[in-house]
C-alpha positions in Angstrom: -4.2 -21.1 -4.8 -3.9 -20.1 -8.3 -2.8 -16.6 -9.0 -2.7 -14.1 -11.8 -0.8 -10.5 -12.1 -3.3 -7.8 -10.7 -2.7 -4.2 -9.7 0.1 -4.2 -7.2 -0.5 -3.3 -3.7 0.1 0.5 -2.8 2.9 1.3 -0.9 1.7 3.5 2.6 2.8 6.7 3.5 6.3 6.6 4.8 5.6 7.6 8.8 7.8 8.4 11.5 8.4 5.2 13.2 12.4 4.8 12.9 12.4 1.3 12.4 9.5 0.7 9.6 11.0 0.3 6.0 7.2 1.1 4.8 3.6 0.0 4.9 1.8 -1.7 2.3 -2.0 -1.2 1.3 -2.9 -4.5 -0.2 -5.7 -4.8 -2.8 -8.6 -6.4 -2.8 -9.7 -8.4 -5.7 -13.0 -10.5 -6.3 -12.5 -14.0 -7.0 -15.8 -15.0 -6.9 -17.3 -15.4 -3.7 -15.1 -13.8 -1.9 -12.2 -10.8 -1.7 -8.6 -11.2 -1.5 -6.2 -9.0 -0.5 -2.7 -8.9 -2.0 0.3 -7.7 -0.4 3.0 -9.4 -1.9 4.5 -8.9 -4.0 4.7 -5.3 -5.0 6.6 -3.0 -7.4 9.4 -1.7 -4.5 9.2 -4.9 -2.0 8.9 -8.7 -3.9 9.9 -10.4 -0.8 9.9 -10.5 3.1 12.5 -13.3 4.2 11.4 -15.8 1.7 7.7 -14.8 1.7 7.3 -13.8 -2.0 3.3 -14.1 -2.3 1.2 -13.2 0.9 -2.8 -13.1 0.5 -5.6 -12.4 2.8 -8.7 -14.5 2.1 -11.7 -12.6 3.0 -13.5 -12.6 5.6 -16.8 -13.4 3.5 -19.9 -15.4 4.2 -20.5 -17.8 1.9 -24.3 -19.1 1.6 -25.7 -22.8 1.3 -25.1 -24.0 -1.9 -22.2 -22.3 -2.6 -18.2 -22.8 -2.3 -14.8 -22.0 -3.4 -13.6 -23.9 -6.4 -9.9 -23.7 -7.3 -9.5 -26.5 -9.9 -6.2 -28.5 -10.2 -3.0 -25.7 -10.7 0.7 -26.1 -10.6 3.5 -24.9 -8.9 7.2 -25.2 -8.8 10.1 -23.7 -6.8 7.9 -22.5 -3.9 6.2 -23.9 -1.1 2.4 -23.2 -0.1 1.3 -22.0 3.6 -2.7 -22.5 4.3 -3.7 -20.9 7.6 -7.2 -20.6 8.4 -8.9 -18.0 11.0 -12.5 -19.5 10.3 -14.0 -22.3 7.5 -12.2 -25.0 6.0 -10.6 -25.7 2.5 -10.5 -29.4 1.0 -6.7 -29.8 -0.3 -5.7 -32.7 -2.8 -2.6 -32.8 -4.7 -0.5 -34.9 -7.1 0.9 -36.8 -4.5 -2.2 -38.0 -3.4 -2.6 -35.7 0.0 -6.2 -35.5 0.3 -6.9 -33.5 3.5 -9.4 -31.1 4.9 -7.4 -27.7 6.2 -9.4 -26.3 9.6 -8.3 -23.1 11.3 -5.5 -22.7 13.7 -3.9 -26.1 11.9 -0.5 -25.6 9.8 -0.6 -26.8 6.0 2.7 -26.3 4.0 3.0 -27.9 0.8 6.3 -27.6 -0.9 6.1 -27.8 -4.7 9.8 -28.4 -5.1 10.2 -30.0 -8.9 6.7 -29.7 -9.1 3.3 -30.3 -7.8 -0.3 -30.0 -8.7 -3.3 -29.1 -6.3 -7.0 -28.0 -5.9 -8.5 -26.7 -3.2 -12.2 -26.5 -2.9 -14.9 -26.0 -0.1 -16.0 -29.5 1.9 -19.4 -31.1 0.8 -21.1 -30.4 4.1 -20.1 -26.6 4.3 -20.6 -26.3 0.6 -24.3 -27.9 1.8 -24.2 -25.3 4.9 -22.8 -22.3 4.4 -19.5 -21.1 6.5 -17.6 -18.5 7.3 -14.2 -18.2 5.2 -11.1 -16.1 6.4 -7.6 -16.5 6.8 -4.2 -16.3 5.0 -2.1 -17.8 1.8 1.3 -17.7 1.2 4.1 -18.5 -0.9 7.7 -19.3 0.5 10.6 -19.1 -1.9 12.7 -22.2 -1.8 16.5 -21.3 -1.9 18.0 -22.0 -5.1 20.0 -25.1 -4.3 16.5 -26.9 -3.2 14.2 -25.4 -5.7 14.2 -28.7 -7.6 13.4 -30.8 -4.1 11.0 -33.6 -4.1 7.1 -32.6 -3.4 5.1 -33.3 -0.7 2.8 -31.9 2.2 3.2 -31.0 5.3 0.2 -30.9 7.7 0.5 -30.0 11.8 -2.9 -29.8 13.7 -3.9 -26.8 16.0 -3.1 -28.7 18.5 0.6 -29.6 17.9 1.7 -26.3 17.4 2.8 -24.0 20.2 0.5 -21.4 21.9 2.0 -18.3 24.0 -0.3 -16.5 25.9 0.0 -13.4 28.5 -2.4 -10.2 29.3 -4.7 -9.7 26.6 -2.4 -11.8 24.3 -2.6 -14.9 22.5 0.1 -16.4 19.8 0.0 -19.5 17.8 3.6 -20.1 16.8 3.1 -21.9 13.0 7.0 -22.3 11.7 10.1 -20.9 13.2 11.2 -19.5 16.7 8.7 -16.7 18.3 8.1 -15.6 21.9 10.8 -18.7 23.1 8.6 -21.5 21.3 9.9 -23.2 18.7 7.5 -24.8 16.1 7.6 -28.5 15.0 7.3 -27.6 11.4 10.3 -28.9 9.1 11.1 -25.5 6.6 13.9 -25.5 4.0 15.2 -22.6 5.0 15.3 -19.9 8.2 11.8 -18.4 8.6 9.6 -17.4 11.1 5.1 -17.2 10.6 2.9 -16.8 14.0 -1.1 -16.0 14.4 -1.3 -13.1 17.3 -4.3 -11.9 18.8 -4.1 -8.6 21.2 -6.9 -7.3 23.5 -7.3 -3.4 23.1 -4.4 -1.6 25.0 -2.4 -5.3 25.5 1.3 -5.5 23.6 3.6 -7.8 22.3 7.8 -7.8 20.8 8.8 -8.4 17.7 12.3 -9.1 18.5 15.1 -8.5 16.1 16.0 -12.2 15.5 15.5 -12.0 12.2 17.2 -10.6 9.2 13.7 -9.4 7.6 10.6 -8.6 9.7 6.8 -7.7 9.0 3.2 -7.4 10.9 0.5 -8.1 8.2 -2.4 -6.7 10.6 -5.5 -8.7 9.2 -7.7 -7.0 12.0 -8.2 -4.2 14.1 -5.3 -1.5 14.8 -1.9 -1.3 16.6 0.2 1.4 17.9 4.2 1.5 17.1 6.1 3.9 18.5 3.7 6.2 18.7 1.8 5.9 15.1 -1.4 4.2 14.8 -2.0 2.0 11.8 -5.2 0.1 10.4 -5.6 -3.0 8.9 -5.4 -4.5 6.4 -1.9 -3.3 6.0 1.7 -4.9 5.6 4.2 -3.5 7.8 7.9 -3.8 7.1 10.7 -3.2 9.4 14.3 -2.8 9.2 16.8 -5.0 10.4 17.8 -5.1 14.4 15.0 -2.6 15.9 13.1 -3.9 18.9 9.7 -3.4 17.9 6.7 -3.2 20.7 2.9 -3.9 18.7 0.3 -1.9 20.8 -3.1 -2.8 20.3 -5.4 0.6 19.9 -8.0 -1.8 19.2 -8.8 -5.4 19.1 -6.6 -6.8 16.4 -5.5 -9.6 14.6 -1.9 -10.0 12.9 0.3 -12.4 11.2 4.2 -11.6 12.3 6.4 -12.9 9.4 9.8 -13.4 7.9 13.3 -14.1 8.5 16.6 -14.5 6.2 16.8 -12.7 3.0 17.5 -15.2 -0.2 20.5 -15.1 -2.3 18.8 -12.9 -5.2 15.3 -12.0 -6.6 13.3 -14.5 -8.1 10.9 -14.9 -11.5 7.7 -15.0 -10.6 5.3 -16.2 -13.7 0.9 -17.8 -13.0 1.6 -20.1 -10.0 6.0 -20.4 -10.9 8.3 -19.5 -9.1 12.2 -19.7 -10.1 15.2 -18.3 -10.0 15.9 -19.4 -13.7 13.7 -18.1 -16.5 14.8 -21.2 -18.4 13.0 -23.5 -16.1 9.7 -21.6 -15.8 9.6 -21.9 -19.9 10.1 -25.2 -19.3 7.4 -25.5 -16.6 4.5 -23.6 -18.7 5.4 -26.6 -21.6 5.2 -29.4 -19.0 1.7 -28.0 -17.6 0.5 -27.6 -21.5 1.5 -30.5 -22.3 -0.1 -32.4 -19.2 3.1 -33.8 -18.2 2.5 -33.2 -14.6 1.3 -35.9 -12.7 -2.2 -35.3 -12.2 -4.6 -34.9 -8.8 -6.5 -38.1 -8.1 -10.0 -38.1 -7.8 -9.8 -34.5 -10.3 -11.1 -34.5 -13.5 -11.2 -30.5 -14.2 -8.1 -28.3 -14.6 -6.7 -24.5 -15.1 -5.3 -24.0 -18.4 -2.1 -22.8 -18.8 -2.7 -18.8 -19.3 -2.6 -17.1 -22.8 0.1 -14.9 -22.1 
C-alpha cells in the first residue's frame, strides 16, 4: 500500500505492567472507503524487530459498485506483509505476480532493489460488495540485503500452521510461535501470528525474541492485571514471560523479533538505511525507470515534497 506521513500515533499511558515498554494509540485516517489505523511508526518507537510500518485496514463495508484502488507505487529496501481477516485484495507487481490475497493466506512481497505494485478490489466483489479488514506491514530488510532481488512470496491458509487449545486459536504466518514453525522464507529473524481468544481463554508470549508486541485489532485482554482495549499496539521489554488474558473476545496480531543494526530513512513508500539511495530512488520512480506493472496503465506520482 502506498503511504504518506500523517499524524503519528499517540503513545498510551505508561501502566503498571512491569514488562510493557508502552502502548500505542494508532490513528485512523480515511483513505477513501475505508479507515486505517497507523501504529508504526511513531515519534518514540520506529520499529518493532524489523516491523517499521504496521497498519490496520478497517473493518469497513464496502457497497456494490465500489472498491479499493491503490494504483501502481514503489518500494525499495523493505518487504510487504498482506494479511487479510475478511475480503480480498487483487495484487500485481513488476515482476508479473498477479494474484488475488484471501484471508488467513500469507503474502510477503520483498521489494529488495525495487519493485512496483497495485493493489485493487477483485471484479466480482467490486460488483458485490464485501467486507474489508485486516493488516499491512512493512519489514525492514537488513542492510546487507536491502539491495536483494524482488519477488513475491505467497503461502495459502492452508499451508501455514494452526495452534489451537481452550478458547484459542493461532495461525502461525512467519517465524516460530506456540512450537510451530512457519514455512515462510524471511531475510532475517522475525516472528507475525493471527490469535484469536474466547472471553476469559489465554495465551504466552514467550520471551524468544529480542523485541515483542500485541497489536490487539479486536476486543480486550488482561496483562498482569491491566485491562487494555483495542485498537492498541503493545510493546514489551526484552525476556518477560507475558500471559494475554482475554476480558473480552479479541483479536490480535503478536509480532517482532531481532532488533536491526540502526534506524532507518523512511521517505513515501522508501525505505533505506542510506539517504543517498532513497534520492536516488525518488529520480528512478520520476523518471519511470522502474519496470512497470503489466496489465497497469495508471500510476502514483512521485510526491511534491
Amino acid at each position: 500500500m502506498s503511504w504518506l506521513p500523517d499524524k503519528d500515533p499517540e503513545p498510551g499511558d505508561q501502566k503498571s505492567c512491569d514488562a510493557l515498554d508502552f502502548a500505542i494509540v494508532p490513528r485512523a485516517r480515511d483513505i477513501g472507503n475505508f479507515e486505517v489505523r497507523r501504529a508504526l511508526p511513531q515519534a518514540k518507537r520506529q520499529m518493532v524487530g524489523p516491523f517499521i510500518f504496521l497498519d490496520q485496514m478497517g473493518p469497513a463495508a464496502m457497497q456494490p459498485g465500489t472498491g479499493m484502488d491503490v494504483r501502481p507505487h514503489p518500494h525499495i529496501g523493505l518487504a510487504t506483509v498482506t494479511y487479510l481477516f475478511d475480503g480480498a485484495i487483487m495484487h500485481r507487481d513488476s515482476e508479473g505476480n498477479a494474484l488475488e490475497i484471501l484471508p488467513g493466506a500469507m503474502n510477503l512481497m520483498t521489494a529488495g532493489r525495487g519493485i512496483a505494485h497495485s493493489e485493487r478490489t477483485p471484479d466480482r466483489q467490486r460488483k458485490n460488495g464485501q467486507r474489508v479488514f485486516g493488516m499491512q506491514s512493512w519489514i525492514a530488510l537488513p542492510k546487507a540485503l536491502e539491495e536483494t532481488d524482488p519477488g513475491f512470496q505467497h503461502y495459502p491458509e492452508t499451508s501455514l500452521p494452526v495452534v489451537t487449545g481452550k478458547g484459542m486459536t493461532a495461525r502461525v504466518i512467519a517465524g516460530d510461535v506456540f512450537g510451530k514453525r512457519s514455512p515462510v522464507k524471511t531475510l532475517s529473524d522475525w516472528f507475525y501470528a493471527d490469535l484469536a481468544l474466547e472471553a476469559g481463554a489465554s495465551a504466552p508470549l514467550d520471551p524468544d525474541y529480542e523485541e515483542r508486541a500485541i497489536y490487539l485489532a479486536e476486543g480486550a485482554v488482561e496483562i498482569a492485571g491491566e485491562t487494555f482495549e483495542g485498537p492498541q499496539l503493545l510493546i514489551f521489554r526484552p525476556g518477560d514471560r507475558i500471559t494475554i488474558k482475554a476480558a473480552a473476545k479479541a483479536r490480535m496480531m503478536l509480532l517482532g523479533g531481532a532488533a536491526l543494526e540502526g534506524p532507518r530513512h523512511i521517505w513515501w513508500n522508501f525505505v533505506s538505511s542510506s539517504r543517498e539511495r532513497i534520492e536516488q530512488a525518488k529520480e528512478d520512480w520520476a523518471q519511470g525507470r522502474f519496470k512497470p506493472v503489466p496489465g497497469e496503465s495508471e500510476f502514483i506520482p512521485l510526491p511534491e515534497r
